[in-house]
C-alpha positions as MATLAB code, in Angstrom:
seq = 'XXXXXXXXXXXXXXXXXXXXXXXXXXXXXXXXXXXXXXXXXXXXXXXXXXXXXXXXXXXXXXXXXXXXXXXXXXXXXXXXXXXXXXXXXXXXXXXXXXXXXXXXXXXXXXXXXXXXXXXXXXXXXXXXXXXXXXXXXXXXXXXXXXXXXXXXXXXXXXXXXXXXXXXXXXXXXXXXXXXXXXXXXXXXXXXXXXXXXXXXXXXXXXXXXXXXXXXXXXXXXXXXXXXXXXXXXXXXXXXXXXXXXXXXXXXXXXXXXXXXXXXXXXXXXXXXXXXXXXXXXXXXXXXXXXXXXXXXXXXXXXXXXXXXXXXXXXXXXXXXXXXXXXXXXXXXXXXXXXXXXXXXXXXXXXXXXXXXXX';
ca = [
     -36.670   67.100  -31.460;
     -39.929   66.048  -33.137;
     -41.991   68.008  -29.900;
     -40.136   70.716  -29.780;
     -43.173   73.203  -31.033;
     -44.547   71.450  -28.284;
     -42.345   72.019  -25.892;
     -42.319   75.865  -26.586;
     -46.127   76.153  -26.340;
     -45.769   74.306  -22.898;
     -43.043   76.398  -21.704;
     -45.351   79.581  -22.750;
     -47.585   78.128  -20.468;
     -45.978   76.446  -17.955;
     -48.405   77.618  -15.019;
     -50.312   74.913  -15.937;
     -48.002   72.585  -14.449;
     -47.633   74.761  -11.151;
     -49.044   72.745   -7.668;
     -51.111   70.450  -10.060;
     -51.269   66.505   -9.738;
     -49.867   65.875  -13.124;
     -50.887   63.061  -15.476;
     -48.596   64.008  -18.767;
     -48.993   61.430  -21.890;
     -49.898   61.053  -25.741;
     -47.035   60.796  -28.239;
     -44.005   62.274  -26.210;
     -41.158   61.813  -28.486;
     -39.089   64.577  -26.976;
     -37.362   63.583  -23.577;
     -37.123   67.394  -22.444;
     -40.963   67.353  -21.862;
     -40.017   66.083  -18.915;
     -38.706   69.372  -17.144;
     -42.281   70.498  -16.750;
     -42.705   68.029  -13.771;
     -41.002   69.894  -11.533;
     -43.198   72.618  -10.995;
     -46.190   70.030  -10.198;
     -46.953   68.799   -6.678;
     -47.130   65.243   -7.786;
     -46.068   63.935  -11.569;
     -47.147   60.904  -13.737;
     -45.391   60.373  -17.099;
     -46.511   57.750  -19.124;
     -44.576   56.913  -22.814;
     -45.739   54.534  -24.951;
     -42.166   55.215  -26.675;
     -39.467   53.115  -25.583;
     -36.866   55.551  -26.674;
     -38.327   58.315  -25.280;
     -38.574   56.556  -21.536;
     -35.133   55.627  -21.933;
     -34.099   59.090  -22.210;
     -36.078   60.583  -19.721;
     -35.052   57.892  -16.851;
     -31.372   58.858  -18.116;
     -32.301   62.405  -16.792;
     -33.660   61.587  -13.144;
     -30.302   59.240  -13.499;
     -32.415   55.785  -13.519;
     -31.653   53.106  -16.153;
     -34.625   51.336  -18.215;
     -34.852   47.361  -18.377;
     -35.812   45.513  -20.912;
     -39.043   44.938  -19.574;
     -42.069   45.325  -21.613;
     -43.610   47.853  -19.414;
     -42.350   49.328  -16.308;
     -42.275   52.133  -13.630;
     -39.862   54.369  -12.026;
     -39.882   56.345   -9.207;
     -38.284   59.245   -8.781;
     -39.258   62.549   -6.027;
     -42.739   62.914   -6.935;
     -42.780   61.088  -10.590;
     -43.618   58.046  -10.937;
     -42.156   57.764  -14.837;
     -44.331   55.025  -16.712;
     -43.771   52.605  -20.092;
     -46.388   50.913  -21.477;
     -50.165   50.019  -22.213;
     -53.042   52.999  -20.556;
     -54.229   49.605  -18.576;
     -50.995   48.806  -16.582;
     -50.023   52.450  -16.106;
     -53.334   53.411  -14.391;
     -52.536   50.701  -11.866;
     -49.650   52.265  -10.799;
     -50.826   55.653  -10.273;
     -54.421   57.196   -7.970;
     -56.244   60.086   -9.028;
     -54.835   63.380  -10.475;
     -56.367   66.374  -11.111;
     -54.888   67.305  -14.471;
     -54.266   65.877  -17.533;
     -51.965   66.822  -20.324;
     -52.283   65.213  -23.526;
     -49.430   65.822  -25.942;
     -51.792   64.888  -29.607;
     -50.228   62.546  -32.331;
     -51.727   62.425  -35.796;
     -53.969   59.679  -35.221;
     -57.371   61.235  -33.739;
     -58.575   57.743  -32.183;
     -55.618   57.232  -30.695;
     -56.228   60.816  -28.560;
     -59.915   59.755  -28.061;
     -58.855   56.586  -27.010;
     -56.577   58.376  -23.902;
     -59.030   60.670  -22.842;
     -61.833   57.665  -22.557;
     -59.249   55.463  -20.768;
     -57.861   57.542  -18.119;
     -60.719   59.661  -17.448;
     -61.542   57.401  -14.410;
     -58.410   58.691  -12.639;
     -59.469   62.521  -13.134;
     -61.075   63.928   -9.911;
     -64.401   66.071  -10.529;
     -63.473   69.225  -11.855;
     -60.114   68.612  -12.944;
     -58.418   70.386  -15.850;
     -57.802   68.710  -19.046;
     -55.479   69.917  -21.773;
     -54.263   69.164  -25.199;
     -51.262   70.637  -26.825;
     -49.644   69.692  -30.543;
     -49.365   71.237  -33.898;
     -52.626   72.529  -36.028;
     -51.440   69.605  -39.049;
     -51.526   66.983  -36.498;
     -55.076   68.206  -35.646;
     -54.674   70.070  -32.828;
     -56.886   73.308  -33.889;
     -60.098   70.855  -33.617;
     -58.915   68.927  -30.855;
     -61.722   71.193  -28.885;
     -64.381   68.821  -30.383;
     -63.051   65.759  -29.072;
     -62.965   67.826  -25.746;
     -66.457   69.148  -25.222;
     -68.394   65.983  -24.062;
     -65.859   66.399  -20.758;
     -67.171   70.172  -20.231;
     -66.775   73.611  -20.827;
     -63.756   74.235  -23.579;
     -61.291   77.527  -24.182;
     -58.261   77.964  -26.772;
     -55.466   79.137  -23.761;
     -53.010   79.713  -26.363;
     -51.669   79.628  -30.562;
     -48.079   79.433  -31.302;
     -45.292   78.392  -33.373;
     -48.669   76.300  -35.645;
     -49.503   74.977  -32.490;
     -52.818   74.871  -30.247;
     -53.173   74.630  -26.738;
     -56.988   73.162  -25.660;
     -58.297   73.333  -21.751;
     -61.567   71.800  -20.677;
     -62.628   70.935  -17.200;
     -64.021   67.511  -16.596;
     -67.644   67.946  -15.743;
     -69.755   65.318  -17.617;
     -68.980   61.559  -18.131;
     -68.636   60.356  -21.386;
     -68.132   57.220  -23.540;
     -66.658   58.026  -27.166;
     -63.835   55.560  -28.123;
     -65.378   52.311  -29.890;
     -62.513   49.286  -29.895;
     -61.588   48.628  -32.838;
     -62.989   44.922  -34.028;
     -61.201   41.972  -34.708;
     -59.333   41.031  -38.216;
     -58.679   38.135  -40.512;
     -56.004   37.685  -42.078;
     -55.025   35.192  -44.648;
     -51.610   34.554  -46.900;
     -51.028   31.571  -48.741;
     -51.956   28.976  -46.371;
     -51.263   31.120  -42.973;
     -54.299   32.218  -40.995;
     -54.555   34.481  -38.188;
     -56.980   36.366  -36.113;
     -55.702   39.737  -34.879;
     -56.704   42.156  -32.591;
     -56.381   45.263  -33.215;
     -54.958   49.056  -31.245;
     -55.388   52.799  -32.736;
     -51.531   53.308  -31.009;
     -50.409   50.821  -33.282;
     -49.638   50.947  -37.256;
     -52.733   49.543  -39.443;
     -55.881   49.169  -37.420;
     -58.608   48.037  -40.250;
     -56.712   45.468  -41.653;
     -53.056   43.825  -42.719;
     -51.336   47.101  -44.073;
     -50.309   45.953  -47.993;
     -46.530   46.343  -47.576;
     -47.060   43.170  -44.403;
     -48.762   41.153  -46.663;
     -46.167   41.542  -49.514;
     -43.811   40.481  -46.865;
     -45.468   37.633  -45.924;
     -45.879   36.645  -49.399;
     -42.544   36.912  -49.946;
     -41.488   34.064  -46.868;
     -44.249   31.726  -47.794;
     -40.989   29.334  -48.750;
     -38.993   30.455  -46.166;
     -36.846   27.380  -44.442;
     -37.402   27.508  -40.491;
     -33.804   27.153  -39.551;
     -31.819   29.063  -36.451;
     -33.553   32.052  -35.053;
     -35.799   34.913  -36.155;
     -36.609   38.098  -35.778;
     -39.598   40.515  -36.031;
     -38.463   43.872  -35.935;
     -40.350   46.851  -35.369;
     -43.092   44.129  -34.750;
     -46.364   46.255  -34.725;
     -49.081   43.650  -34.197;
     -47.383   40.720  -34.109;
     -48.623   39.362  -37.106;
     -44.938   38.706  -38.753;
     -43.678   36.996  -35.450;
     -47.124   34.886  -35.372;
     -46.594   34.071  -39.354;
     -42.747   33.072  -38.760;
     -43.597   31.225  -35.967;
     -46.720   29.332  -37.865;
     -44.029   28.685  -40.620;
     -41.915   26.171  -38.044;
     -39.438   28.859  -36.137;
     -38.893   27.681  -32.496;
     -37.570   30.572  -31.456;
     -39.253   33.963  -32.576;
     -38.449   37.488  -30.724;
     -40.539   40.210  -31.617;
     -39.196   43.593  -31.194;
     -40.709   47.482  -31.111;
     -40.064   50.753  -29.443;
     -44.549   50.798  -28.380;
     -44.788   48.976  -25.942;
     -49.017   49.405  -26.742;
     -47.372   47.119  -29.875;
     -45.561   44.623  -27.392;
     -48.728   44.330  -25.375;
     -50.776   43.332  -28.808;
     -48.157   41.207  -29.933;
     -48.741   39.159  -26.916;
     -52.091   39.209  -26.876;
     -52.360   38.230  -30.778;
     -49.903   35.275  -30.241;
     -51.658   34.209  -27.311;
     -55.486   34.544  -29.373;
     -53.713   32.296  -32.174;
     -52.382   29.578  -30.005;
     -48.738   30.869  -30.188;
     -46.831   30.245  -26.818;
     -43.076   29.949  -27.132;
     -42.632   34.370  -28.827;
     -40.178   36.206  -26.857;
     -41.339   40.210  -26.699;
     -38.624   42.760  -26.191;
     -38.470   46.461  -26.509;
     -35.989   47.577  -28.720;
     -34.966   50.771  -30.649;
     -34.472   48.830  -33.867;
     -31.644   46.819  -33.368;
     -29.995   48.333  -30.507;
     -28.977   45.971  -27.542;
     -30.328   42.449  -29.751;
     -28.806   39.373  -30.606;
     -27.850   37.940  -33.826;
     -30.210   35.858  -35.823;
     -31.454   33.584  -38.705;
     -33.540   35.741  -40.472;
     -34.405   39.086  -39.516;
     -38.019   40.762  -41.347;
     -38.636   43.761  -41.135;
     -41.260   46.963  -42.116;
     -39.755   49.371  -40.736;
     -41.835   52.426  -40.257;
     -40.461   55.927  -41.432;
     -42.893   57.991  -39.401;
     -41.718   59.822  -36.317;
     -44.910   61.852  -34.818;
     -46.010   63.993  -37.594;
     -42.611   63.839  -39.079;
     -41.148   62.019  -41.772;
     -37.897   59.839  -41.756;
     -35.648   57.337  -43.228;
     -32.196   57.791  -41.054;
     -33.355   55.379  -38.478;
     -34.339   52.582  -41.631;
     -30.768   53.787  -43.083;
     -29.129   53.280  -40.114;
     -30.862   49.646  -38.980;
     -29.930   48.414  -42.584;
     -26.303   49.388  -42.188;
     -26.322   47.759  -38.526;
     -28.036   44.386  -39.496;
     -25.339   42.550  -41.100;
     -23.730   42.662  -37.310;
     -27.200   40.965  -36.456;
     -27.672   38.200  -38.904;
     -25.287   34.561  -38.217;
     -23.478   34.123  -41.521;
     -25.633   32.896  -43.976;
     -28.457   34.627  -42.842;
     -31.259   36.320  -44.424;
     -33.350   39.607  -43.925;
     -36.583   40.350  -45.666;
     -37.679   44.569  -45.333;
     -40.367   45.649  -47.096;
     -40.727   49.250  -47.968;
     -42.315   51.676  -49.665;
     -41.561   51.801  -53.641;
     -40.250   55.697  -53.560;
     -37.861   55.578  -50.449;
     -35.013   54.141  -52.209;
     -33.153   51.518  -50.384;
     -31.698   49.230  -52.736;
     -27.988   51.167  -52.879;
     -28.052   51.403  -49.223;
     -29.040   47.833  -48.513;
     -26.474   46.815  -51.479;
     -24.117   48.616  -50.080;
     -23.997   47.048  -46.640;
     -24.806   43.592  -47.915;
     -23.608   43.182  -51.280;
     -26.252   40.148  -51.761;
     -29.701   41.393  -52.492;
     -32.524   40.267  -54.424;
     -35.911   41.373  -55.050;
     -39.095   39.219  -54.017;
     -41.831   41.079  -54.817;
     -42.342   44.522  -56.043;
     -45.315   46.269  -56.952;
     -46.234   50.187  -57.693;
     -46.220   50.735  -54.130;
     -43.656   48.331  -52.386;
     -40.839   46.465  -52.816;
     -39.795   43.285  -50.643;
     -35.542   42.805  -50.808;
     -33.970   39.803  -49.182;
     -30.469   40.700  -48.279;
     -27.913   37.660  -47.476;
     -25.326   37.988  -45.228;
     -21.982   37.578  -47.071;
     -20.643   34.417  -45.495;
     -16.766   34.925  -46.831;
];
């Protein structure tokens, strides 16, 4: 499990838990964080990770939607997926948070700033993940909130507590970007908890590139969506019917909010674990990311590619960019037989793999 340091450090310290009204979040990618809960008087979970929720509704036998975000009850959890600003409407005040740290340091900043308004004075606030990920300085981003101790180090992971004293403003929205391709234009707003946050990554725009001559026929497809800015470009190209998928739903909520910002009304958001439980389609495009936490990871690319002729109508098309040194072509070959390069550069290469219609 990518937590599972994690998870031992917690269960070292799983006192912390004891008669506490829980709020547990930040990048849980391990359902078995869950089993904490149950020593807490009162338990909020909230998972940006659609995967993630899945599984741990699976455990307190509930069954996800397909809903963008949405709560379960459960006992004394109330088990949460999607954006900070719809879960703190379904929760009141606890008086500890838990924050479980990804990579990304404004993404942790970010959570502390948003939910901080739910902590009662003097509540405890902790941060656990591994000393790579950033966790031995996580103490800095803690101190504005009040007094800060180490509680424990283990397995190359750090374990932060502060108590909530002093009010504080230190996460700064990210502003607005521009982005232009050929003739496509979009303004996009932009979310630390989602991939690129300063502008269009390069491996997007070689992807756009790529479709700039791209027939809108059928269906399409943006998978693991991020922004939105692939759904918003397919749709700009003449698509009537554009789903965006992703397993964030912080990237579902800022898909919709881009499409709406660039006059884009008829994109259908869905969350999806790449192409599990979806439809076939016209065209499928694709960057699929290949990070999992801190963690790096091709299996679930390796295994989306071997799924997506099952997902295309015969005839149809998918575009995947990727990066240069990952190595796809035999795979992608392999399950489609019909591939050809777009673009390539040092960095990335663009392949558009047809569905064999015999």
């Amino acid at each position: 499990m990518a937590n599972d340091a994690i998870f031992k450090l917690l269960e070292r310290n799983e006192d912390i838990f004891k008669d506490r009204e829980i709020l547990l979040t930040g990048d849980l990618l391990d359902n078995a964080l869950l089993t904490f809960i149950k020593y807490a008087k009162k338990a909020v979970v909230v998972t940006d990770n659609y995967v993630t929720f899945k599984a741990m509704a699976a455990m307190v036998g509930k069954s996800a939607s397909d809903e963008c975000e949405q709560c379960i009850e459960y006992k004394h959890l109330k088990l949460i997926f999607g954006t900070d600003e719809y879960a703190k409407m379904q929760f009141d005040s606890v008086d500890t948070l838990v924050v479980v740290l990804s990579k990304n340091k404004n993404q942790t900043v970010r959570i502390l700033n948003s939910y901080k308004e739910k902590l009662k004075a003097g509540s405890f606030i902790y941060t656990a993940g591994s000393n790579d990920g950033g966790a031995k300085s996580a103490d800095t981003l803690l101190k504005v909130a009040g007094p800060v101790r180490k509680v424990d180090l283990a397995r190359k992971c750090t374990l932060f507590k502060a108590i909530y004293e002093n009010d504080f403003s230190t996460y700064k929205k990210p502003e607005n970007i521009n982005v232009e391709v050929g003739s496509f234009e979009a303004q996009l707003k932009q979310d630390p908890n989602v991939f690129s946050t300063e502008k269009l990554d390069n491996g997007t725009a070689l992807l756009l590139e790529s479709m700039v001559d791209v027939i809108p026929q059928g269906n399409a497809l943006d998978l693991a969506c991020g922004c939105g800015v692939v759904g918003i470009f397919l749709s700009k190209l003449g698509f009537k019917n554009v789903t965006s998928t992703d397993v964030s739903a912080c990237a579902l909520s800022l898909t919709k909010e881009n499409a709406k910002l660039n006059n884009i009304d008829d994109l259908y958001t869905v969350p999806s674990d790449m192409l599990s439980n979806l439809k076939e389609y016209s065209l499928i495009a694709v960057n699929p990311p290949f990070h999992i936490g801190l963690d790096t990871s091709t299996a679930p690319t390796i295994s989306m590619i071997l799924d997506a002729p099952k997902h295309l109508k015969e005839g149809g098309a998918m575009y995947l960019v990727a990066n240069a040194h990952l190595g796809y072509e035999k795979i992608i070959n392999d399950a489609f037989g019909n591939v050809q390069i777009m673009k390539r550069t040092p960095s990335f290469i663009v392949y558009k793999a047809l569905k064999n219609t015999q």
